[in-house]
C-alpha positions as CSV (number, residue, x, y, z in Angstrom):
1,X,32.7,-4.5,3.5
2,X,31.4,-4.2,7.0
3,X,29.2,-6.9,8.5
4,X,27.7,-6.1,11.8
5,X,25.6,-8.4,13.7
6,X,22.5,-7.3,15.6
7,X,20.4,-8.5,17.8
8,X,17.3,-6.4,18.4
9,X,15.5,-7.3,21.8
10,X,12.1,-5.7,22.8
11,X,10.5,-5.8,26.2
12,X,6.2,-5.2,26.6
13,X,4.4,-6.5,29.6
14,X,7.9,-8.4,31.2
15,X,7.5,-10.8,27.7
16,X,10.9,-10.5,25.5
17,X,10.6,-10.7,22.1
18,X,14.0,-11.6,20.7
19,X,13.9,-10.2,16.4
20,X,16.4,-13.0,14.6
21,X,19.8,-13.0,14.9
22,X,20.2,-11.2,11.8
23,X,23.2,-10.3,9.5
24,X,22.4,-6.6,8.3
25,X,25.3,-5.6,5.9
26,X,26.7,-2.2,5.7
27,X,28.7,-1.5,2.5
28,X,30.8,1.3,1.4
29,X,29.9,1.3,-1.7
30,X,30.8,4.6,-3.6
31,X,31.1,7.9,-1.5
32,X,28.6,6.4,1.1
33,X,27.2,3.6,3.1
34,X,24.4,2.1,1.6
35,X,22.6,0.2,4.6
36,X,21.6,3.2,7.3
37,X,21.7,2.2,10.6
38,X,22.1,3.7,13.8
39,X,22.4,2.7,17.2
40,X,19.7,5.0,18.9
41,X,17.2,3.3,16.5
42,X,14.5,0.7,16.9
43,X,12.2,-1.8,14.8
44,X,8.8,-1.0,16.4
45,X,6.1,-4.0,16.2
46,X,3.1,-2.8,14.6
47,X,0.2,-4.4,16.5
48,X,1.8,-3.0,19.4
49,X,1.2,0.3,18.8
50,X,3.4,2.2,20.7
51,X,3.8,5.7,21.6
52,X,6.5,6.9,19.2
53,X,8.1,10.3,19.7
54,X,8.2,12.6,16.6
55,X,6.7,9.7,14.4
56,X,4.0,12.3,13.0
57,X,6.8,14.8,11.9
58,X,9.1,12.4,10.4
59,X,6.7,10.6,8.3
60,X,5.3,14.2,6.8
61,X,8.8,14.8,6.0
62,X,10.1,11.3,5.1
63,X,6.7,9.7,2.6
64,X,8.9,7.0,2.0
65,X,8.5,5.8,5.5
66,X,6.0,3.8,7.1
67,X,2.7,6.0,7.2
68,X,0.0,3.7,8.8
69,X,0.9,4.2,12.3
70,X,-2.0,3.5,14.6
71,X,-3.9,2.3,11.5
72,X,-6.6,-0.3,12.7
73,X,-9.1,-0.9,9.9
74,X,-9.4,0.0,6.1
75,X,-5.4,1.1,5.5
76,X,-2.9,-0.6,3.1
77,X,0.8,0.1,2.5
78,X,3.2,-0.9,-0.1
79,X,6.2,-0.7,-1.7
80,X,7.4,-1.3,-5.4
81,X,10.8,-2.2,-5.8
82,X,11.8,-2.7,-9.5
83,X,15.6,-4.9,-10.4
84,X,17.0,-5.3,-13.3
85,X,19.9,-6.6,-14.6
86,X,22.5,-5.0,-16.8
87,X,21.9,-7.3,-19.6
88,X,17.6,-6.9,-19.0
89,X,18.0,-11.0,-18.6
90,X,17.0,-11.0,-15.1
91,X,13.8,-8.6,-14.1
92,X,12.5,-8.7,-11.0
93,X,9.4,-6.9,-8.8
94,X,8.6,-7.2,-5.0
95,X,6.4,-5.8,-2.8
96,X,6.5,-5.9,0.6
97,X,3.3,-4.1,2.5
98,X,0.5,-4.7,4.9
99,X,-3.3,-5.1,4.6
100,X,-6.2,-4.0,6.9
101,X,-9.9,-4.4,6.1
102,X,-12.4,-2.2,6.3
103,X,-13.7,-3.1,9.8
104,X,-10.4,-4.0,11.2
105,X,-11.4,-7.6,11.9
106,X,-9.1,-9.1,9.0
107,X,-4.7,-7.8,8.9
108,X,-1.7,-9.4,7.4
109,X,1.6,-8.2,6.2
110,X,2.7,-9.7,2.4
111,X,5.5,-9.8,0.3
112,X,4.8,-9.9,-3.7
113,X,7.0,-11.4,-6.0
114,X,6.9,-11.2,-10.1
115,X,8.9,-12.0,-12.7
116,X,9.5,-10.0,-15.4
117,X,10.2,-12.5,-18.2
118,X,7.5,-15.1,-17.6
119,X,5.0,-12.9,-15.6
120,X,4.7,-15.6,-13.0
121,X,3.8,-14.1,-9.4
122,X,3.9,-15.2,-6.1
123,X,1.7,-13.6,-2.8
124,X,3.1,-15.2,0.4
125,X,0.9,-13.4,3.8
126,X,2.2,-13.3,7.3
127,X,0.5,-12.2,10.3
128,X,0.6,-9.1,11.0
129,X,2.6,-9.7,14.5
130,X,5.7,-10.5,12.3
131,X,5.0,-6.9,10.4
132,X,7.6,-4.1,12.2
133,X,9.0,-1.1,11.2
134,X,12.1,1.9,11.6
135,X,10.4,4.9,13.6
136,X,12.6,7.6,11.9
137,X,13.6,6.2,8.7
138,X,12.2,3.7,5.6
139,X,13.0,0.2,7.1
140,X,10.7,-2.2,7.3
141,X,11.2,-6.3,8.0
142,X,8.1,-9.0,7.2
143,X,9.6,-12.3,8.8
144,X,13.0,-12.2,7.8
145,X,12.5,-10.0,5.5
146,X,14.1,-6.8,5.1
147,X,13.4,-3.9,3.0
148,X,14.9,-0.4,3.3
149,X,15.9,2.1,0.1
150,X,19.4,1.1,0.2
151,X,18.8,-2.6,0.2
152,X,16.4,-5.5,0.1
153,X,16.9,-9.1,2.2
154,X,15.0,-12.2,1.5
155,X,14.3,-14.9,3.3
156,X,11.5,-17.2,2.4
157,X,10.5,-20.5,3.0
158,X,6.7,-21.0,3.5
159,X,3.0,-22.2,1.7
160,X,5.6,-24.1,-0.8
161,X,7.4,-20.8,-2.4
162,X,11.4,-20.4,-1.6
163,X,12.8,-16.8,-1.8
164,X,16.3,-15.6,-0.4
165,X,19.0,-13.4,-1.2
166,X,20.5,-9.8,-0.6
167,X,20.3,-7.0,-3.5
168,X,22.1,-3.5,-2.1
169,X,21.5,-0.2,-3.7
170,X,24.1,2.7,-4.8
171,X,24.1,6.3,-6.4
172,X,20.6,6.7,-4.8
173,X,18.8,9.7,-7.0
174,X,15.9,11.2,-4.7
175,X,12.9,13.0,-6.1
176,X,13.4,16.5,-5.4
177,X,12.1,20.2,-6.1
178,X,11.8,21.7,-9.6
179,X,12.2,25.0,-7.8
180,X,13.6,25.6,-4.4
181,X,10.1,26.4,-3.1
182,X,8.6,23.8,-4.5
183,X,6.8,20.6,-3.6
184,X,8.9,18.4,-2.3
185,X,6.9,15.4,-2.8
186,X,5.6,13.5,-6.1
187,X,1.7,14.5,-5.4
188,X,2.4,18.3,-4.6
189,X,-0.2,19.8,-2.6
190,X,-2.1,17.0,-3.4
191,X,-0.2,15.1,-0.4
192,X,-1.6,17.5,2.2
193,X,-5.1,16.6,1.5
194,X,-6.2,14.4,4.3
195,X,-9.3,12.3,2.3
196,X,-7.6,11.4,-0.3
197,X,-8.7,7.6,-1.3
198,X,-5.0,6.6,-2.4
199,X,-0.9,8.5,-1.8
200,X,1.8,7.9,-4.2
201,X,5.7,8.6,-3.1
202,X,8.9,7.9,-4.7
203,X,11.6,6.7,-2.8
204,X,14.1,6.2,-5.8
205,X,14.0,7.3,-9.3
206,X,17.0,5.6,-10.1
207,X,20.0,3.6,-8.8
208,X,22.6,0.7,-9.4
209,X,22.7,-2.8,-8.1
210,X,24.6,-5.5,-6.8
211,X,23.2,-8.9,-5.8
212,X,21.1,-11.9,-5.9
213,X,17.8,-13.6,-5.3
214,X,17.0,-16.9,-5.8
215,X,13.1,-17.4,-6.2
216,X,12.4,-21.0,-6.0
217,X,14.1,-22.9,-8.6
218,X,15.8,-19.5,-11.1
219,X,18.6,-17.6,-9.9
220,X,18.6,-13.5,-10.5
221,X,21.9,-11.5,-10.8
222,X,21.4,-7.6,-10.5
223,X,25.4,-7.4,-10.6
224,X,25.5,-3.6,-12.2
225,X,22.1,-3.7,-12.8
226,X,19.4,-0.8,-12.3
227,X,16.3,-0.6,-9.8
228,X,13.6,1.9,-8.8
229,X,11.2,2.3,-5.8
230,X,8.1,3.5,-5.1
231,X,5.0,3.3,-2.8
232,X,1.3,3.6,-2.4
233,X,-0.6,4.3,0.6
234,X,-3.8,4.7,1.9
235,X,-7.8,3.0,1.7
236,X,-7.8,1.4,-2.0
237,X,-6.5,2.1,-5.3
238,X,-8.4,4.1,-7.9
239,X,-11.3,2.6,-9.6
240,X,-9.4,3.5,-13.0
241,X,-5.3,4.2,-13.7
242,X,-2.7,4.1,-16.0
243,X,0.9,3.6,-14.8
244,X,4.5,3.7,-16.5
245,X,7.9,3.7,-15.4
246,X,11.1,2.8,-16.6
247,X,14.5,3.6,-16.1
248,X,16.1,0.6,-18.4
249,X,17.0,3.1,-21.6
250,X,20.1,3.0,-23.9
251,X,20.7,6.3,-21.5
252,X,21.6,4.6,-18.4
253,X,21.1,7.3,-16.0
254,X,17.4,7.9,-17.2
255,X,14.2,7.8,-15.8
256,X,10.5,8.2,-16.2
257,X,7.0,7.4,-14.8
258,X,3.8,8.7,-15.5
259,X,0.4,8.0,-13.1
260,X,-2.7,9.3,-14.8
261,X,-5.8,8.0,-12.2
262,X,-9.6,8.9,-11.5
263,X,-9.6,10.8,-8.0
264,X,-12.8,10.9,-5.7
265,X,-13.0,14.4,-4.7
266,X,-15.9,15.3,-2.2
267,X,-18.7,13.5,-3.6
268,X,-17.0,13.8,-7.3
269,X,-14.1,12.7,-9.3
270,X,-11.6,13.6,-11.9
271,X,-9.0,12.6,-13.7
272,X,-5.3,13.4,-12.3
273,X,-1.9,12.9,-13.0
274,X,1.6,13.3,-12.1
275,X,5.0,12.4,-12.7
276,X,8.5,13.2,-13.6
277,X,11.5,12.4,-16.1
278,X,14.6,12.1,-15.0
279,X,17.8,13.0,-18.0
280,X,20.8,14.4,-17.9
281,X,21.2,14.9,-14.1
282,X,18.3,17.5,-14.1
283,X,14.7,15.9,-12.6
284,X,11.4,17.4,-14.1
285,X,8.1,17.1,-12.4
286,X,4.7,17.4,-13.5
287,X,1.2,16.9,-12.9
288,X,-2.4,18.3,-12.2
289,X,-0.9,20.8,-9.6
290,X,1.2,22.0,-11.6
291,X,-1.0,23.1,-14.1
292,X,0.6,20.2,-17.0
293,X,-2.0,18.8,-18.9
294,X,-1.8,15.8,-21.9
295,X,-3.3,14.1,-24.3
296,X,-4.4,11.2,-25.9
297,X,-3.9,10.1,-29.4
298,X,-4.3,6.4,-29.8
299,X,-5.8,4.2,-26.8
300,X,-6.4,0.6,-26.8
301,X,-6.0,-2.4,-25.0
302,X,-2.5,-3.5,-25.1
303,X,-0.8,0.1,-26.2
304,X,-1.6,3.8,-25.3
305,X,0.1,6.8,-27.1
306,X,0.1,10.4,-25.4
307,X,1.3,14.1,-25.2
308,X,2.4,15.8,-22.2
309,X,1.6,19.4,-22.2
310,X,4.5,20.9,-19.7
311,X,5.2,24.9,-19.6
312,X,7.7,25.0,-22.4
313,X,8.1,21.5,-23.1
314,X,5.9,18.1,-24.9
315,X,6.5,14.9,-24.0
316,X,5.4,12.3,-26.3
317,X,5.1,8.9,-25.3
318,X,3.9,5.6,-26.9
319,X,3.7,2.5,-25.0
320,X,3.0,-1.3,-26.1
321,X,2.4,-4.1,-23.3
322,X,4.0,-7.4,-23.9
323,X,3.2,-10.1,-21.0
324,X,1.7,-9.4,-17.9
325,X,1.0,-11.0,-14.5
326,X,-1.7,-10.9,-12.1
327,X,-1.1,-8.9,-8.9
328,X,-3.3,-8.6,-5.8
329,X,-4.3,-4.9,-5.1
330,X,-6.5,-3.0,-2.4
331,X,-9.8,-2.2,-2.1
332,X,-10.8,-0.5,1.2
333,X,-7.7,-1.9,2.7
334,X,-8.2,-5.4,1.7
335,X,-6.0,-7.2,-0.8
336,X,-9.2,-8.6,-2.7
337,X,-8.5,-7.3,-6.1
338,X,-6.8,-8.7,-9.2
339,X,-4.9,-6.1,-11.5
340,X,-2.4,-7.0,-14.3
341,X,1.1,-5.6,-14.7
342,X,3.7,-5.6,-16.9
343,X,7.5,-5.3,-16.3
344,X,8.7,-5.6,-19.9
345,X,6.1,-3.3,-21.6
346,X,8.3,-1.5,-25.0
347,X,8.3,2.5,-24.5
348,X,9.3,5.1,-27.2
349,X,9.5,8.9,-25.6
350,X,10.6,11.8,-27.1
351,X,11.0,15.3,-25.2
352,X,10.9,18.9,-27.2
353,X,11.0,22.0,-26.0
354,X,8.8,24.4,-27.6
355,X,10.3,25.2,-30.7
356,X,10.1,21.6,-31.6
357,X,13.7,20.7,-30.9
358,X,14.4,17.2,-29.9
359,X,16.1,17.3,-26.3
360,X,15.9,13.3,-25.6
361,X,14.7,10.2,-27.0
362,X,14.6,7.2,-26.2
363,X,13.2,3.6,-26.0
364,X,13.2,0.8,-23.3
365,X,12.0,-2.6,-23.3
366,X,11.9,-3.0,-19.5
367,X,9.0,-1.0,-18.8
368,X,6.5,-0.8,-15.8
369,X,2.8,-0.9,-17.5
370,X,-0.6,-1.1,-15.5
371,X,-3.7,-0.6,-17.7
372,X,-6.7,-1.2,-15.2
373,X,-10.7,-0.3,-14.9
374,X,-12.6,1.4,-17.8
375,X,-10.6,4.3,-20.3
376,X,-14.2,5.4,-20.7
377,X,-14.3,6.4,-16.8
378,X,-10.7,7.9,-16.9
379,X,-10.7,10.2,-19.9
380,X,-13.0,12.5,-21.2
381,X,-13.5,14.5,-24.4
382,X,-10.5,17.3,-23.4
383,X,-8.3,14.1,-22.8
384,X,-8.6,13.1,-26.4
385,X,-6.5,14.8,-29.5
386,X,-8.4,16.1,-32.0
C-alpha cells in the first residue's frame, strides 16, 4: 500500500482556497493501481467556471466524467454506486451529484445514502461552492467526500446524519463494443442527440471490493464484496421507467441491467430501452438502436416478467420487489421528486440462443429495481405478449 498526501491549493482573484489536507490512497491491488492520480491534474470548483482546455473532448469520450460544465440552470448529475458484501449482509447505495433548477436561482451538490436491508435513506445537500471536479478523468469530491470509479471516501458529519469510511475498487470491467465499430457507449447513437431530456452511462458493470463505511450507528464490510456504477445526466428523469441491475448471482463474475423509459422526441414520445448482460467474460449490449425489441408477459405492481428479443438470442427475465426506499429524483434539474427503489429486489433470467438452448441462468436476490410513473404510459399493445 501507498499513501500519498496531497494538498491541493487554488488561486482566483489573489484569494487561496486551500482543498483539505486529504489522505487519497493508492493501492496496488491486482495488476494495477486502483486510485488514478496524476500530478499534472486538478480538482476544478464548479461555480467557478473556468476555462478548461480539452474539457469538451474528454467528456465525449470519457461519459463517465463530469458532463455539466458551464451548466447554470435546469441540469442534474449523478452517480449510482451499488456495494455489496460477499455474504449479501451488508448492501449499500450512494449517490453523489449536483442539482440546478430550472431558472438557475436554486444549486446544491448531494450525496444519497440507502440501505439495502432496511430501505432507510438519507439526502444530506451542500452548497454548491464545496461541489469540484477532475478535468480529464471521473473524480469528483462533495465536502470531504470523494468519489472516483476506483474508489469511494466518506466523510460526513452534518443535519444529524454520520457517514465515513473508504471502499476501493479492483478488476474494473468497462462497458465496451459488441463489435469493433460499434457504439462505444450504453445509449448508442442515442448519446449524440443533443435534446435529449435524460443520458445514461455505465462506468462499471462489475468489480470487487474492499472496505468499510459506517453510516451512523451500523457498520458495512464490502471485504471481497461486489459493486457496480452508473450515472444519469441531464434536465429530469423520464415521466415513466423501469430499471434492473444486478451483478449479485451464484455466477460471481455476472452482470445485468435493463432501462426500459418513455423518451420525449420532438414534440412526441416512445418507449426505449437499452442494456447489457455481462457472462462469461463476453459483454452483450442491446437496446432500441440496435434494433432489439421485448416483451411483456406479466406486469404488476411489485413484479414484472419480460422477453428480450436480441438477433439470435431471448432473454427472459422475471423480477419480484421486496422492500424499497424513497429516493429524491430530478425534475427540470431540481431534486423535487420522490421515486422508490429497491436494492434487494429477487431476479430469475434465463438466456437462449435461438434454437432454445439454455446458455445461462441464473437468480440474485440483490437486485437494483425502480418501478415509477404509469405502465399504461410506457407500454403499448406491441409491448405486450399475446
Amino acid at each position: 500500500m501507498v499513501i500519498i498526501c496531497y494538498n491541493y491549493l487554488f488561486k482566483k482573484n489573489n484569494l487561496q482556497l486551500k482543498i483539505n489536507k486529504w489522505l487519497l490512497t493508492l493501492m496496488f491491488l491486482g495488476n494495477g493501481l486502483t486510485f488514478v492520480s496524476q500530478n499534472n491534474s486538478s480538482l476544478v470548483k464548479f461555480v467557478d467556471y473556468p476555462k478548461v482546455q480539452a474539457y469538451k473532448a474528454n467528456k465525449s469520450k470519457n461519459s463517465s466524467m463530469f458532463q455539466g460544465y458551464k451548466k447554470t440552470k435546469k441540469y442534474f448529475e449523478g452517480w449510482y454506486f451499488k456495494m455489496v458484501s460477499q455474504d449479501e449482509i451488508s448492501i449499500l447505495s450512494v449517490i453523489p451529484g449536483i442539482s440546478i433548477s430550472e431558472d438557475g436561482s436554486s444549486k446544491h451538490a448531494f450525496i444519497q445514502i440507502i440501505d439495502g436491508k432496511t430501505a432507510k435513506s438519507e439526502y444530506i445537500s451542500y452548497p454548491i461552492e464545496d461541489f469540484y471536479y477532475l478535468k480529464d478523468d471521473f473524480l469528483v469530491q462533495i465536502g470531504n467526500n470523494f468519489f472516483s470509479k476506483d474508489s469511494l471516501i466518506l466523510d460526513i458529519s452534518k443535519d444529524g446524519i454520520y457517514a465515513k469510511g473508504k471502499v476501493y475498487m479492483k478488476n474494473i470491467v468497462a462497458l465496451i463494443p459488441n463489435v469493433s465499430n460499434g457504439p462505444k457507449k450504453i445509449m448508442g447513437w442515442y448519446d449524440k442527440v443533443p435534446f435529449m431530456q435524460c443520458y445514461h452511462g455505465v462506468v462499471s458493470l462489475n468489480h470487487d471490493l474492499e472496505g468499510k463505511i459506517k453510516v451512523n450507528k451500523n457498520t458495512y464490510t464490502f471485504h471481497k464484496g461486489k459493486g457496480y456504477i452508473e450515472k444519469d445526466w441531464g434536465k429530469s428523469m423520464p415521466s415513466s421507467w423501469i430499471w434492473i441491475q444486478s451483478n449479485n448471482f451464484k455466477n460471481s463474475h455476472s452482470s445485468f441491467m435493463l432501462s426500459i423509459a418513455k423518451i420525449p422526441w420532438m414534440g412526441f414520445s416512445f418507449t426505449g430501452f437499452l442494456g447489457f448482460y455481462y457472462v462469461d467474460e463476453k459483454i452483450v449490449r442491446f437496446g432500441t438502436y440496435s434494433k432489439a425489441k421485448f416483451k411483456v408477459s406479466k406486469m404488476q405492481e411489485d413484479s414484472l416478467c419480460l422477453k428480450i428479443y436480441l438477433k439470435n438470442e431471448i432473454i427472459e427475465i422475471n423480477t419480484n420487489k421486496r422492500n424499497s426506499g424513497l429516493l429524491k429524483a430530478p425534475v427540470k434539474g431540481s431534486m423535487d421528486r420522490r421515486i422508490s427503489e429497491s436494492i434487494d429486489a429477487k431476479l430469475s433470467i434465463t438466456i437462449t440462443n435461438d434454437t432454445n438452448n439454455s446458455k445461462f441462468k441464473d437468480v440474485s436476490y440483490v437486485t437494483g429495481l425502480e418501478n415509477v410513473g404509469e405502465k399504461e404510459d410506457l407500454f403499448n399493445k406491441k409491448h405486450l405478449e399475446k
